[in-house]
BAPAKOL-256549 format. One line per 8 residues: number of its first residue (from 1); their letters; for each residue x, y, z negated of C-alpha. Coordinates in steps of 0.001 Angstrom, whole numbers, plus 500000, padded with zeros to 6 digits. Each point is the difference from the previous one (the first is absolute). Layout:
BEGIN
NUM	A	X/Y/Z; ...
This chain:
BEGIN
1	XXXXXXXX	066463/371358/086854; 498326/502199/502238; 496995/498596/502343; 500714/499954/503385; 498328/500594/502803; 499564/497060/502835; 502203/500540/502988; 497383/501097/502372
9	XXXXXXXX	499028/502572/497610; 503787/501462/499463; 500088/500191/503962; 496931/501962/500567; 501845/503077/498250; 501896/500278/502709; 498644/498280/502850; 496877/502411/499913
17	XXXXXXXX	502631/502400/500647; 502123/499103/502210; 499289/501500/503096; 501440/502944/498304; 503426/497900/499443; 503044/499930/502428; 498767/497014/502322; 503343/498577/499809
25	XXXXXXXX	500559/500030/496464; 498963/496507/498380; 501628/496579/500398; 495787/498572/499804; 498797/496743/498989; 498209/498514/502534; 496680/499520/498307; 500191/504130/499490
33	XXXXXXXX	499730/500388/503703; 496195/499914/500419; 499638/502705/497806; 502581/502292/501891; 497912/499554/503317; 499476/503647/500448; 503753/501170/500013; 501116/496994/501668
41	XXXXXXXX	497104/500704/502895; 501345/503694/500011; 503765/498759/499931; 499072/498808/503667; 499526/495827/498733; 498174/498641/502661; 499031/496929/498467; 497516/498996/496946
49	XXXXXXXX	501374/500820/496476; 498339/496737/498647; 501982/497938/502023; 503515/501133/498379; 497942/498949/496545; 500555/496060/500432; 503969/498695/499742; 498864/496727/501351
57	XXXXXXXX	498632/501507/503163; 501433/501675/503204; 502034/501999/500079; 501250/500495/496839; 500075/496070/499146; 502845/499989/503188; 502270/502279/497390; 502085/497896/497454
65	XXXXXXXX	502810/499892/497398; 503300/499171/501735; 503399/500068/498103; 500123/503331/497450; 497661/501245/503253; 497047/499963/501725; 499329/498426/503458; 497000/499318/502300
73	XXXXXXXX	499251/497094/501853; 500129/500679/504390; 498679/497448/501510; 498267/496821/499608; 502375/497515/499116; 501688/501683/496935; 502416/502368/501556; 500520/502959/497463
81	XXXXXXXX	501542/503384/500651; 502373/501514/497028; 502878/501797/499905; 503347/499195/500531; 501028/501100/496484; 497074/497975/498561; 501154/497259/501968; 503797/500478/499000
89	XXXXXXXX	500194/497255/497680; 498979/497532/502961; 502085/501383/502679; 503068/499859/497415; 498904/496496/498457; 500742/498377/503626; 503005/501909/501201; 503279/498326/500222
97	XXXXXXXX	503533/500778/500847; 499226/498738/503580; 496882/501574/499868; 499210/503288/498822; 496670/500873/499937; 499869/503271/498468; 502054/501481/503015; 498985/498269/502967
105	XXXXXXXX	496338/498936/499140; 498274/497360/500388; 497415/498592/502890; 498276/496864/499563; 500239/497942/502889; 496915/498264/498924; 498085/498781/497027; 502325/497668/499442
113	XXXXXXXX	502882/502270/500020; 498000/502372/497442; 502956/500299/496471; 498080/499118/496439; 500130/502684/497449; 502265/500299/497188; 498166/497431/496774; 498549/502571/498245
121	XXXXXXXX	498211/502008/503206; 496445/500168/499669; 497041/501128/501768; 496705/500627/498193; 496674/500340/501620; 497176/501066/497670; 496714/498065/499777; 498591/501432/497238
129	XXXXXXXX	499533/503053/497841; 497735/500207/497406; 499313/501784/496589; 501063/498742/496687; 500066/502867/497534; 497353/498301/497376; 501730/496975/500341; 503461/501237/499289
137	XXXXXXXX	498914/502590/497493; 497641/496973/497322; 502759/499158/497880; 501867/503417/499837; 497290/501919/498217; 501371/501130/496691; 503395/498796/500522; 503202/502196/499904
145	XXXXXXXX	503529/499978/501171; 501327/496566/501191; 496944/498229/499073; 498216/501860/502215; 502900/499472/502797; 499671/496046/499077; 495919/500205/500682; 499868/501878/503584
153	XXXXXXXX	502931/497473/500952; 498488/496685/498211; 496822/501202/501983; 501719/500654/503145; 501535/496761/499888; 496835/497770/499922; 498742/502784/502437; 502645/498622/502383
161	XXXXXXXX	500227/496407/499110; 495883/499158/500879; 500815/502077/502772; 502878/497676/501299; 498258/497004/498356; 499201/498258/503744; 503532/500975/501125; 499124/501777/503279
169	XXXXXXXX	500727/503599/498550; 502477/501947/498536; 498324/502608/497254; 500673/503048/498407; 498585/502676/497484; 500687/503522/500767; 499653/502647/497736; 497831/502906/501272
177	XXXXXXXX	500466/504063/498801; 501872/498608/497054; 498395/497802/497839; 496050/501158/500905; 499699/497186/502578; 501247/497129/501493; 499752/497788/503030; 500627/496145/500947
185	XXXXXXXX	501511/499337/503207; 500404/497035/501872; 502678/499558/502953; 500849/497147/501961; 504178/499664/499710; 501257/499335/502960; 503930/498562/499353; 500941/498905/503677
193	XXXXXXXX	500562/502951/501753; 502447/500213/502809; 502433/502405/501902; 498222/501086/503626; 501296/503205/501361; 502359/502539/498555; 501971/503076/501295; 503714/500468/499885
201	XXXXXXXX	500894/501524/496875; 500720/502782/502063; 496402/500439/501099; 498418/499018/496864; 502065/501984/497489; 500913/502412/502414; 501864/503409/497721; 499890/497264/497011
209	XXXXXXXX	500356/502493/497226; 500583/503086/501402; 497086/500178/501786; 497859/497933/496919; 497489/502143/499072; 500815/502394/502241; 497674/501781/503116; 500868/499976/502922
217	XXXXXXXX	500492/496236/500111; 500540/497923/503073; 500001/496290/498456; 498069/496650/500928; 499346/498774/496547; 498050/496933/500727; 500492/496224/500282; 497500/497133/500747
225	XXXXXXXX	499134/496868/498151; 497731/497279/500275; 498745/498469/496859; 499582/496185/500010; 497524/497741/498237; 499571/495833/499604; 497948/498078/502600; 496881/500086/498177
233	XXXXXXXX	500094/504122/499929; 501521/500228/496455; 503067/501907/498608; 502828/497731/500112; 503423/499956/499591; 501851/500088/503196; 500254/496803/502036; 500449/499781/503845
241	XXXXXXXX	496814/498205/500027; 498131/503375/498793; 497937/502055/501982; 499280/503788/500812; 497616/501565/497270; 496687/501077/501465; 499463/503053/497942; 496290/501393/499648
249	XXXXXXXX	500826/503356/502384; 502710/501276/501730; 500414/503543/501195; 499932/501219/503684; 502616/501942/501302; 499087/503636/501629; 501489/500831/503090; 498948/503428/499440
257	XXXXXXXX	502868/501834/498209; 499627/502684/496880; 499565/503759/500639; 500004/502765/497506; 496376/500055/498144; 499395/496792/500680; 498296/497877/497363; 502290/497744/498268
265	XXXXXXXX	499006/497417/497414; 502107/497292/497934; 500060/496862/498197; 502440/498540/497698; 501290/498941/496705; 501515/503053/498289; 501928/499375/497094; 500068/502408/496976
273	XXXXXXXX	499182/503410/499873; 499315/502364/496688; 498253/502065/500968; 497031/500348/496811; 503051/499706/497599; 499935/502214/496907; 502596/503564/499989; 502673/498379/498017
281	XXXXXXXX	500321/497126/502808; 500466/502500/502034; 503027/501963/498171; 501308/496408/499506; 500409/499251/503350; 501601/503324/501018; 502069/500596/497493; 500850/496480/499070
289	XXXXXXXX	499496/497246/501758; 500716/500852/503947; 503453/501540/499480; 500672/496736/497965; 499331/497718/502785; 501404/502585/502680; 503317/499313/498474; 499482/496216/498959
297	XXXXXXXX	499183/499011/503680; 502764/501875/501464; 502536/497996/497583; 498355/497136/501166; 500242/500885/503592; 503658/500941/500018; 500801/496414/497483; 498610/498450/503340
305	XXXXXXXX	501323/501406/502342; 503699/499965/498414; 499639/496212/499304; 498931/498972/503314; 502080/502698/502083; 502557/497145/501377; 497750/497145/499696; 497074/499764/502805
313	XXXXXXXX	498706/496629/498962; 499734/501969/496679; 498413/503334/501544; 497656/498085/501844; 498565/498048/497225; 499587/503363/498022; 498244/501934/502487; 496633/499596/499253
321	XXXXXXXX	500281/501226/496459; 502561/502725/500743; 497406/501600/502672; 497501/499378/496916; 502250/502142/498010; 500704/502361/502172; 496056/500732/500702; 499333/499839/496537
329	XXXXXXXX	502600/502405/499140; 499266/502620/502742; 496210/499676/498614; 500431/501207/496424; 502645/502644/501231; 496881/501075/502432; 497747/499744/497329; 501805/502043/497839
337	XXXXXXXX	500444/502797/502322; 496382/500031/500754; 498707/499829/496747; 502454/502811/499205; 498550/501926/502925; 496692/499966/499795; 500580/500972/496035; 498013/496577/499266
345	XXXXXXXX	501417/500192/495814; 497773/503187/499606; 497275/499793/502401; 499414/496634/498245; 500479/501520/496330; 497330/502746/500756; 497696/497673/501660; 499959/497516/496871
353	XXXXXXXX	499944/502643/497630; 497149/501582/501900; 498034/495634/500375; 500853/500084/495848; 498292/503387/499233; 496486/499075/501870; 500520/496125/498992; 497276/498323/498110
361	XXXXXXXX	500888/499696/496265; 499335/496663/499775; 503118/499358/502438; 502168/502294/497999; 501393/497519/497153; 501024/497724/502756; 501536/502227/502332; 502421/501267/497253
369	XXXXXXXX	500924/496097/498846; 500538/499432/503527; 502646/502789/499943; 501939/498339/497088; 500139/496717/501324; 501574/501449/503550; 502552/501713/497851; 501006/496125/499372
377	XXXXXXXX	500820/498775/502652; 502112/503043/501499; 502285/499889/496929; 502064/496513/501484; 498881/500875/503986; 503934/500043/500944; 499939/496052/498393; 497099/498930/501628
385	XXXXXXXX	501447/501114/503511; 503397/498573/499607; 498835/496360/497879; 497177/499930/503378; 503120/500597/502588; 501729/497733/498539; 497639/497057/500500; 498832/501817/503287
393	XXXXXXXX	503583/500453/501600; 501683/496557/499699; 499453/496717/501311; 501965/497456/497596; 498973/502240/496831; 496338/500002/501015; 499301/496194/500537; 501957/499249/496868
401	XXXXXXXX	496944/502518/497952; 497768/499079/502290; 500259/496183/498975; 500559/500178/496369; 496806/502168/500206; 498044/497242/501855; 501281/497560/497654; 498783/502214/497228
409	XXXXXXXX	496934/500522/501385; 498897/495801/501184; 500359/498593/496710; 496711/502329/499408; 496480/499035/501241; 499584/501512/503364; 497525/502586/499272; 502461/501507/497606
417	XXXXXXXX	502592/500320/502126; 501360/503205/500628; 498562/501097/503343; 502557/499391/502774; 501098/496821/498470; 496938/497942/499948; 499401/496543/501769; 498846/502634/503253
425	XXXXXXXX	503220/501360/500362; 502256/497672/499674; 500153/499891/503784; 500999/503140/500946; 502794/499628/496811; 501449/496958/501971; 500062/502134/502958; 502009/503250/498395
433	XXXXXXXX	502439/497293/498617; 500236/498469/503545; 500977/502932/501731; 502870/501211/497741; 503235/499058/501974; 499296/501644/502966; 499014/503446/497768; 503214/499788/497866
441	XXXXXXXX	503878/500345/499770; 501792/499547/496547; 502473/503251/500005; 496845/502079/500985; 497927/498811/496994; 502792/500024/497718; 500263/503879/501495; 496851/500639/499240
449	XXXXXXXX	499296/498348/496713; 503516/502504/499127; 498113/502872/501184; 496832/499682/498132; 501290/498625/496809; 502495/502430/499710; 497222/503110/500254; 498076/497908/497366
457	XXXXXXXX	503209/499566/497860; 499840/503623/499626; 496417/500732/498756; 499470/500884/496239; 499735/497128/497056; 496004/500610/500161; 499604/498715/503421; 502700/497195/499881
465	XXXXXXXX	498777/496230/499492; 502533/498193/497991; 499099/496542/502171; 501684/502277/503331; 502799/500752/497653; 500919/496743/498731; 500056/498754/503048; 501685/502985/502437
473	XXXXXXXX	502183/501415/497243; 499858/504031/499370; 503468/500214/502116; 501125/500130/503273; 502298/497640/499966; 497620/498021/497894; 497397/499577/502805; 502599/499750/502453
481	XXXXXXXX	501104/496882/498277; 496664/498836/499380; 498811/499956/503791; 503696/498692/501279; 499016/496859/497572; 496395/499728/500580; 500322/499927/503898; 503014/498136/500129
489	XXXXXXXX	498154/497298/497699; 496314/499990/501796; 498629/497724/502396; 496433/501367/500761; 501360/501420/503432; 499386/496515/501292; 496529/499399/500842; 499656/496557/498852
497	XXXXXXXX	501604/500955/496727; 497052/502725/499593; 497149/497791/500945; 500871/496813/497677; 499891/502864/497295; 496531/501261/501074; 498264/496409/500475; 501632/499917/495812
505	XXXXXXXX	498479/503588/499666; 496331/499413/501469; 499738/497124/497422; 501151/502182/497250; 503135/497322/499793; 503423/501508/498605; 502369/501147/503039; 503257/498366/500847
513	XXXXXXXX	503151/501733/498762; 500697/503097/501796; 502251/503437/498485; 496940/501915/502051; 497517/497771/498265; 501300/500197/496060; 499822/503817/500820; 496840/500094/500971
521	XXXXXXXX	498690/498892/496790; 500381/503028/497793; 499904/502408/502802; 496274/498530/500553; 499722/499865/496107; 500602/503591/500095; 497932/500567/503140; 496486/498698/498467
529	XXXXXXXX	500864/502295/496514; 499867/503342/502162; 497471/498262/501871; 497977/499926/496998; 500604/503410/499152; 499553/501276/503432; 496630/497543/499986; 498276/501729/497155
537	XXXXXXXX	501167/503956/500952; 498207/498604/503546; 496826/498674/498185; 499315/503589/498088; 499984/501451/503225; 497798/497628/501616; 497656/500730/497351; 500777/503768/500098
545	XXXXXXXX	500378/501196/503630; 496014/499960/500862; 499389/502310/497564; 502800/502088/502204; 498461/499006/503081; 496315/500657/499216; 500751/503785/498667; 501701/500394/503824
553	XXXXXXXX	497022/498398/501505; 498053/502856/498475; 502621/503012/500690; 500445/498790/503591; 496165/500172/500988; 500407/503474/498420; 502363/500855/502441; 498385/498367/502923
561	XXXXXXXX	502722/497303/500212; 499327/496259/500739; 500845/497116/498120; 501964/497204/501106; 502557/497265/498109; 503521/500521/500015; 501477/497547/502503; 501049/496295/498275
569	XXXXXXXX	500835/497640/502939; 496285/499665/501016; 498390/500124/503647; 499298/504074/500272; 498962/502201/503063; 501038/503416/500650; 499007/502040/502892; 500917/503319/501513
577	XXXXXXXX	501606/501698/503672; 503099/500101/501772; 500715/502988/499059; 503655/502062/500605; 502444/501389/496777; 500769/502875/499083; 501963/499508/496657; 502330/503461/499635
585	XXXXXXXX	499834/503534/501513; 500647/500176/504170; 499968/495861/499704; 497557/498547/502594; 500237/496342/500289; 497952/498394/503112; 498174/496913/498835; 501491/497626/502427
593	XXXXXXXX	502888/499012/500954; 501385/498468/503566; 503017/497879/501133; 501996/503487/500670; 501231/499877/496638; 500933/496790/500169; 502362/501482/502506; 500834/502656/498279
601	XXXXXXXX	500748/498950/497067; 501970/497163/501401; 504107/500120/498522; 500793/496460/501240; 500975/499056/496292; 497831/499114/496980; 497541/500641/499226; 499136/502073/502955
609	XXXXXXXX	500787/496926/502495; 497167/499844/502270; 500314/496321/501810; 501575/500520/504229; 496306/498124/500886; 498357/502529/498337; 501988/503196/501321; 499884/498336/503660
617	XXXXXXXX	496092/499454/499553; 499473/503880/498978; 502433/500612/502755; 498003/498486/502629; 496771/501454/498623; 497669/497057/500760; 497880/500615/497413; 496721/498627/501956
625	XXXXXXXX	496679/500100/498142; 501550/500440/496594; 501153/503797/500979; 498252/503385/498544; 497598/501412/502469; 500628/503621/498453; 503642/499324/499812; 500773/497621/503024
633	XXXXXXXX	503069/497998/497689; 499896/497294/497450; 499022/501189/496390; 501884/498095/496974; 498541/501019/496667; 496775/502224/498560; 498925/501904/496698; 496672/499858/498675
641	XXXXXXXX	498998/501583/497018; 499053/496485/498230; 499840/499698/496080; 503148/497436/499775; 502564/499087/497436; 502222/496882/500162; 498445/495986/500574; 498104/502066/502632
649	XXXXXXXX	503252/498756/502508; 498571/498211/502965; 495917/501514/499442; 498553/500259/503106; 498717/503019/501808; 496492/500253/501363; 498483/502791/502290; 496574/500951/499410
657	XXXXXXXX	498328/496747/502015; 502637/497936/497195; 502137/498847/502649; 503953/499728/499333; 501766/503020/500787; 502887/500009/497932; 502554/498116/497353; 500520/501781/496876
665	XXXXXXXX	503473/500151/498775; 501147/503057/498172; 498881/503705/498517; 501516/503083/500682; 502580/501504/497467; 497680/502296/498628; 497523/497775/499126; 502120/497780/498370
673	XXXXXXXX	498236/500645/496573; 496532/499230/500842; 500358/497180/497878; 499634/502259/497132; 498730/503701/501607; 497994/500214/503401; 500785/503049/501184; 497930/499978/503756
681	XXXXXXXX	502567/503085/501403; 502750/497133/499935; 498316/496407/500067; 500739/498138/503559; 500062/496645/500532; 502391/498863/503063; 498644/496868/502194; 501456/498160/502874
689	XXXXXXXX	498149/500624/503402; 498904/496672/501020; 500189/500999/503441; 503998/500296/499301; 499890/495977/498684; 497866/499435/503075; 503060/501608/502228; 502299/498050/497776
697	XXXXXXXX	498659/496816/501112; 499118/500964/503668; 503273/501388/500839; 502967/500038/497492; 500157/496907/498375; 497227/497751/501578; 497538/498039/498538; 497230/499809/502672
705	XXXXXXXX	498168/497120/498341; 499331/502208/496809; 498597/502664/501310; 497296/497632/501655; 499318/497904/496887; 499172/503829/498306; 497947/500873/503396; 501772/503053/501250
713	XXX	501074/500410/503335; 504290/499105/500513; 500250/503282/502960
């Protein structure tokens, strides 16, 4: 096993560089930022570098984990902004037949007219973040394959548990660059979290997918929370006799609007990007994987939309997954085309192949293992996708795994337990169960399940699991028959008929009778075998990718290039300008936008619908304090050119003094791929204005008692 050099060491490769890198290239830990003072002070950052170091101080310890998203905290008594699509999931979870939510929005008339969250909502505020590399790493010397999977997760484990042992914390480990370090983080969990403020659909998903990732965009993707905790100031589950959080910082609001040039900066939690993986990841992707879930997701999106086209109750209750699917879709289509543009496949190929010809020797014998084992894994990538969607894209199917798994997993001692189904998270399990029935229609899960077990009906004998056959048949007609009795037979779409079966599951107990339940048990029989498999292909690379990752340290200080982790849900700062696009010949994009194109792209019908309060307002051009100077109208939306990739939804925007500027909500079609490839000719970031929320709330749809509590003016 190769040695490894400490973290601080791998970063100084780069770091001593990087004034020579693109200044908005790198998705940067905060600890990193001292040591980028220089280009940050030349970027135009007004501020000091050392502050943006500490998670658990201002600002950055405002900026949180909300949803699949990132918010930030606005005032003092636990209001959060996000985005409306982050938020989705709670504006859907409380609209009714008599009350729609989604399309007409929602205003609070008062705390105690503030909606709770879906069960399984969370917000998490990090308190801690601290290296654990030796610790993780003790038991994992000489080890191979799944052993050495079992050791960093048996480490992890008791990482977490004596970090949760007083009960005040939730705790993670996060990997770092791939095996070479790793992290312990500790958030507060914050499960009573409540409905404030949100746009009409209209406003808030404004183009909806024609416009998604798409520049010019004229959409008010934001919605407001407030995040609740018990009397005595800790997380809680909700009760009327809660009170607001009191969260260590909240951001201030500029009233000063963005220009082009200015200094942008921002905070989130981006989700995955791939950035340092090897050549043949890369072909994989293209060639591979993208066009496979390109066409899965549009099956998926047309099975919904057919099965809920006459039924509203039924359309309603799928709409926050089908706009999931939908994004997710568009994404790897944009991804694709990106990747395919900016020839990623062979700049990558020539880049390794140039890392592997300068590359210590030492490293070499575990590069080229490391290339085997990936060859693993992409040989049943097609299974993997559809067994996940499966789980992943149905309500009834999902608890019924979900609990035979739990049941599985309790009769074990707790620090064995398969993370995600220990003693800690049996909470937030109760809470996915809880909110089934309002997320679920039999005929469109039945439509589904059709759709994706049919595609899997037709892959070759090597990647078919004989547990999925026995129990779906290899047939149409055979799984048709097989879901008509199942669903006609189950009662797990009553809530009370889920929950008796999870108090029996926490305690390892057997389950009451259920068709759902008795298939469960081989499907999750068959489940933990390819887990296995999939465990100890994971543990080789764990044990093989620093080897990978410290050869690149090396060839990127040779070419001047810093160093930073590819993103993994953990608090990360990018900074940069507003700066314009210019993504094909004779194509000039301004960088903002203003309530003109609200107008003109206006069609009275979906999804181009602009609200009559919202035309009249533009109409009447009051637009007050909140208007342009330089442009004397209301401006919507802005690009920056921000390092961002998805779980950065709802990252605030900070100017140069790190005051809120903006709401970040979507790239540019170009860019789409900068989860893989940054290509800086294409990479924009788009952001709500917050001086168009401010005119929201001053003039279209008013909520003058908001804008106080966040201390800008309501003219």
């Amino acid at each position: 096993m190769p040695v490894r050099k400490s973290l601080p060491t791998a970063l100084a490769l780069g770091l001593t560089l990087a004034a020579g890198a693109h200044a908005d290239e790198g998705m940067w830990m905060p600890t990193q930022l001292p040591e980028l003072a220089k280009p940050l002070k030349a970027a135009g950052f007004k501020g000091d570098p050392t502050d943006l170091a500490n998670v658990t101080a201002p600002p950055l310890s405002a900026v949180v984990r909300a949803g699949g998203g990132t918010a930030s905290f606005v005032s003092g008594d636990g209001l959060l902004l996000t985005n409306h699509h982050v938020a989705m999931g709670v504006i859907q979870y409380n609209t009714t037949a008599e009350h729609n939510l989604i399309n007409e929005g929602f205003i609070a008339n008062g705390r105690t007219d503030e909606r709770p969250s879906n069960p399984d909502f969370r917000v998490l505020v990090t308190v801690g973040f601290d290296k654990v590399t030796d610790q993780v790493l003790a038991q994992a010397k000489g080890k191979t394959g799944r052993a050495y999977f079992d050791a960093v997760d048996a480490a992890s484990k008791q990482i977490v548990a004596d970090c949760e042992r007083d009960g005040s914390v939730r705790c993670s480990v996060a990997d770092m660059y791939y095996g070479t370090d790793f992290y312990r983080i500790s958030q507060l969990e914050l499960s009573d979290v409540r409905l404030v403020y949100a746009p009409p659909r209209a406003i808030g998903n404004y183009g909806d997918e024609i416009d998604n990732f798409m520049w010019p965009r004229h959409t008010g993707d934001f919605t407001l929370l407030r995040a609740y905790v018990g009397k005595d100031g800790k997380p809680a589950p909700y009760s009327t006799d809660n009170v607001p959080y009191q969260p260590p910082a909240h951001l201030n609001m500029s009233i000063d609007g963005p220009k082009a040039g200015d200094y942008a900066m921002l905070a989130g939690y981006p989700g995955i990007t791939y950035r340092h993986r090897t050549a043949a990841e890369f072909a994989s992707q293209i060639d591979s994987v993208l066009p496979r879930r390109v066409e899965l997701f549009q099956q998926m999106i047309d099975t919904i939309e057919a099965a809920t086209a006459n039924d509203a109750q039924a359309h309603t209750r799928y709409a926050s997954q089908l706009q999931s699917l939908k994004n997710n879709r568009k994404r790897a289509a944009g991804e694709l085309e990106g990747l395919l543009r900016s020839d990623a496949k062979v700049q990558r190929a020539a880049d390794e192949q140039a890392m592997l010809a300068q590359a210590d020797a030492k490293y070499q014998a575990d590069i080229e293992a490391l290339l085997g084992n990936l060859s693993q894994g992409a040989a049943v990538g097609e299974r993997t996708l559809l067994l996940d969607q499966l789980a992943g894209q149905s309500q009834l199917l999902r608890s019924a795994l979900l609990l035979e798994r739990l049941r599985i997993e309790s009769a074990k001692p707790d620090a064995q337990r398969e993370t995600g189904y220990q003693q800690r998270d049996q909470q937030l399990i109760e809470g996915v169960l809880k909110q089934v029935q309002r997320r679920y229609a039999p005929q469109v899960e039945k439509a589904l399940l059709t759709r994706l077990l049919t595609r899997y009906q037709q892959l070759p004998d090597a990647q078919r699991v004989p547990e999925f056959d026995a129990a779906f048949g290899r047939t149409g007609q055979a799984l048709a028959n097989a879901l008509d009795t199942l669903y006609a037979g189950t009662r797990l779409g009553d809530e009370s008929e889920r929950l008796s079966r999870f108090n029996a599951a926490r305690t390892g107990k057997a389950l009451a009778a259920d068709p759902l339940i008795a298939l469960a048990g081989p499907l999750v029989a068959a489940q933990l075998r390819m887990e296995g498999e999939s465990k100890a292909r994971e543990g080789e690379q764990l044990r093989l990718r620093p080897a990978y990752m410290q050869a690149l340290f090396a060839w990127r200080a040779k070419q001047g290039r810093a160093v930073y982790p590819d993103a993994n849900r953990t608090l990360r700062i990018s900074y940069g300008k507003v700066e314009a696009l210019h993504p094909r010949d004779a194509v000039n994009f301004d960088p903002v936008t203003t309530v003109a194109g609200i107008v003109e792209k206006n069609t009275n019908a979906y999804p181009f619908d602009a609200p009559k309060p919202l035309l009249e307002a533009i109409a009447k051009g009051d637009f007050g304090t909140t208007a342009d100077p330089v442009l004397k109208t209301q401006t919507v939306n802005f690009l920056t050119n921000l390092d961002t990739t998805g779980g950065n939804s709802g990252s605030p925007v900070l100017n140069a003094k790190g005051e809120l500027i903006g709401l970040n909500f979507d790239s540019n079609w170009e860019s789409v791929s900068a989860s893989w490839w940054f290509d800086p000719r294409y990479k924009r970031a788009v952001h709500v204005d917050m001086r168009y929320l401010r005119w929201l709330l001053a003039k279209v749809y008013p909520a003058p008692a908001l804008l106080e509590e966040m201390g800008v003016p309501a003219e």
